[in-house]
Short mmCIF file of the C-alpha atoms (twelve columns), coordinates in Angstrom:
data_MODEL
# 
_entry.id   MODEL 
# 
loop_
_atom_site.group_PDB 
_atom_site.id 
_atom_site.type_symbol 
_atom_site.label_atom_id 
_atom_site.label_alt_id 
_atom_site.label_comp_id 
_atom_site.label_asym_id 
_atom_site.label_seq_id 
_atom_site.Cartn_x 
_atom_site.Cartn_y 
_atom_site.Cartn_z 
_atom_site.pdbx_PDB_model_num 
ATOM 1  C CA . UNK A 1  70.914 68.782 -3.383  1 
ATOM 2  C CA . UNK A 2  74.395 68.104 -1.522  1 
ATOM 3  C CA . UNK A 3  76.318 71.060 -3.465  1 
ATOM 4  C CA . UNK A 4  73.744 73.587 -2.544  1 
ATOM 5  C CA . UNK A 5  73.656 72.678 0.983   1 
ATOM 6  C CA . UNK A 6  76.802 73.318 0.883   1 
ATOM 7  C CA . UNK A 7  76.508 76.204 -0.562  1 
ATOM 8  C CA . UNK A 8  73.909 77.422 2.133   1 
ATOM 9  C CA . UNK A 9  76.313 76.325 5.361   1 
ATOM 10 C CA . UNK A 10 78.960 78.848 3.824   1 
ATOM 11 C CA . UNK A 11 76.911 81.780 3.421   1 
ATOM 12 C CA . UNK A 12 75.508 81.249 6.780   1 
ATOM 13 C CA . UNK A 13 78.896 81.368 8.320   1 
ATOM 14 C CA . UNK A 14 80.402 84.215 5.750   1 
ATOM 15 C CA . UNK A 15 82.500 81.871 4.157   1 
ATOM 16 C CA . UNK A 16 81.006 82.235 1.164   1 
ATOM 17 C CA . UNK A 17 79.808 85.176 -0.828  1 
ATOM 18 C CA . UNK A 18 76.933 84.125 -3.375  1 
ATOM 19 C CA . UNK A 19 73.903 85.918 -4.887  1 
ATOM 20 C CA . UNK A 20 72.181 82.875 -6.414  1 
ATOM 21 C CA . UNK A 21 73.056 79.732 -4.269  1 
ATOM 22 C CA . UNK A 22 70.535 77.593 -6.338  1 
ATOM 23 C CA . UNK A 23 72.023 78.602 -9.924  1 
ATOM 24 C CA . UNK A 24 75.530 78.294 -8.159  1 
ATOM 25 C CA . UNK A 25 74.993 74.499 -7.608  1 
ATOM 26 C CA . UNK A 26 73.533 73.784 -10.950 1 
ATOM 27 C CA . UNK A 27 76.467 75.398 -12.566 1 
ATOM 28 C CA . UNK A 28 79.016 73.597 -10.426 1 
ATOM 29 C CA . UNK A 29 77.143 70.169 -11.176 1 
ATOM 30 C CA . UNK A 30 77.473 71.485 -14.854 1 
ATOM 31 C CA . UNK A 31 80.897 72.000 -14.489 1 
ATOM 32 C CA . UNK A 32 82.134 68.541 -13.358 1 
ATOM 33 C CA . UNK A 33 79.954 66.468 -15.444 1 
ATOM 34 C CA . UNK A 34 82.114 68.536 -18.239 1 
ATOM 35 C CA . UNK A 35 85.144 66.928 -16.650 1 
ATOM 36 C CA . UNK A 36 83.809 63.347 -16.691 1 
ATOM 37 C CA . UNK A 37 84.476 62.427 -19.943 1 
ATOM 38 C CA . UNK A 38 87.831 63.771 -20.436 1 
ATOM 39 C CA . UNK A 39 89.195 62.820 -17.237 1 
ATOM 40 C CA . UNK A 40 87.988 58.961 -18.382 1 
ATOM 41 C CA . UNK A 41 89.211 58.966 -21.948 1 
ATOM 42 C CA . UNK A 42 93.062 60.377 -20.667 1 
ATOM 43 C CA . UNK A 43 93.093 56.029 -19.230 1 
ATOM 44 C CA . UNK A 44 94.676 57.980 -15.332 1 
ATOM 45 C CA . UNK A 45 94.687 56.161 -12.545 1 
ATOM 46 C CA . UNK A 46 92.217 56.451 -9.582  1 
ATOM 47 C CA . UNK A 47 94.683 58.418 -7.707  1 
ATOM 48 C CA . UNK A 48 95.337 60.901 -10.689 1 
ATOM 49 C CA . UNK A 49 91.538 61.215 -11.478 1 
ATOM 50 C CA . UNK A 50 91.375 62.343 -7.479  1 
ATOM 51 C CA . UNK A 51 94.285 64.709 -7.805  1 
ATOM 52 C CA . UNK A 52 92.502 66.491 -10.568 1 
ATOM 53 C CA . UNK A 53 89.238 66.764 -9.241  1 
ATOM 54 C CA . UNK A 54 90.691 67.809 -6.159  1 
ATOM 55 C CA . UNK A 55 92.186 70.789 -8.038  1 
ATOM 56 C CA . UNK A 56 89.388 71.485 -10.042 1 
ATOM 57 C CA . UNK A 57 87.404 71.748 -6.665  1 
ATOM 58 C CA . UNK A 58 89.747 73.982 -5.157  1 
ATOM 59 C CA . UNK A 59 89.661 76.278 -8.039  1 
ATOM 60 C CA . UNK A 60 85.729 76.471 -8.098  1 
ATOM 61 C CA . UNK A 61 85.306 77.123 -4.438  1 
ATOM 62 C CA . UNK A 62 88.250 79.272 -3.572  1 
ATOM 63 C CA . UNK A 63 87.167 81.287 -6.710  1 
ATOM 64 C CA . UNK A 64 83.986 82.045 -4.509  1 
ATOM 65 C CA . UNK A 65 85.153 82.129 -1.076  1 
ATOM 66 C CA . UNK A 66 84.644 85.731 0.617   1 
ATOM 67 C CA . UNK A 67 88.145 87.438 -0.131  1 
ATOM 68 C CA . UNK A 68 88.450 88.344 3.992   1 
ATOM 69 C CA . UNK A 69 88.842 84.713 4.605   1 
ATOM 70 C CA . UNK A 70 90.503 83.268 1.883   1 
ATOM 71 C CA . UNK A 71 93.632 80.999 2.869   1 
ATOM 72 C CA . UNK A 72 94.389 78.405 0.631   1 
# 
């Protein structure tokens, strides 16, 4: 599993601060699957679609990124 892989590699170097990086993953997986229909039924363009998920993404992992080394 990519997202929990990534999940590992940023606990190992502190960037990350998670209890459960397993359940983390699933729930992020959970997550944007609940964006994929929406984002398809508002007809955007490739390049909006990518600006939102982009956004989304930044939400979800600076939302878990150890406060000492957060920097948007």
């Amino acid at each position: 599993m990519q997202i929990k892989n990534l999940l590992l590699d940023g606990i190992e170097k502190g960037e990350f601060s998670i209890a459960n990086p397993e359940l983390t993953a699933k729930t992020i997986v959970t997550i944007l699957q609940g964006f994929e229909v929406p984002l398809m039924l508002k007809n955007l363009t490739d390049e909006e679609i990518q600006k939102s998920v982009d956004e989304m993404l930044n939400i979800l992992f600076y939302g878990i990124v150890a406060k000492s080394t957060f920097s948007p």
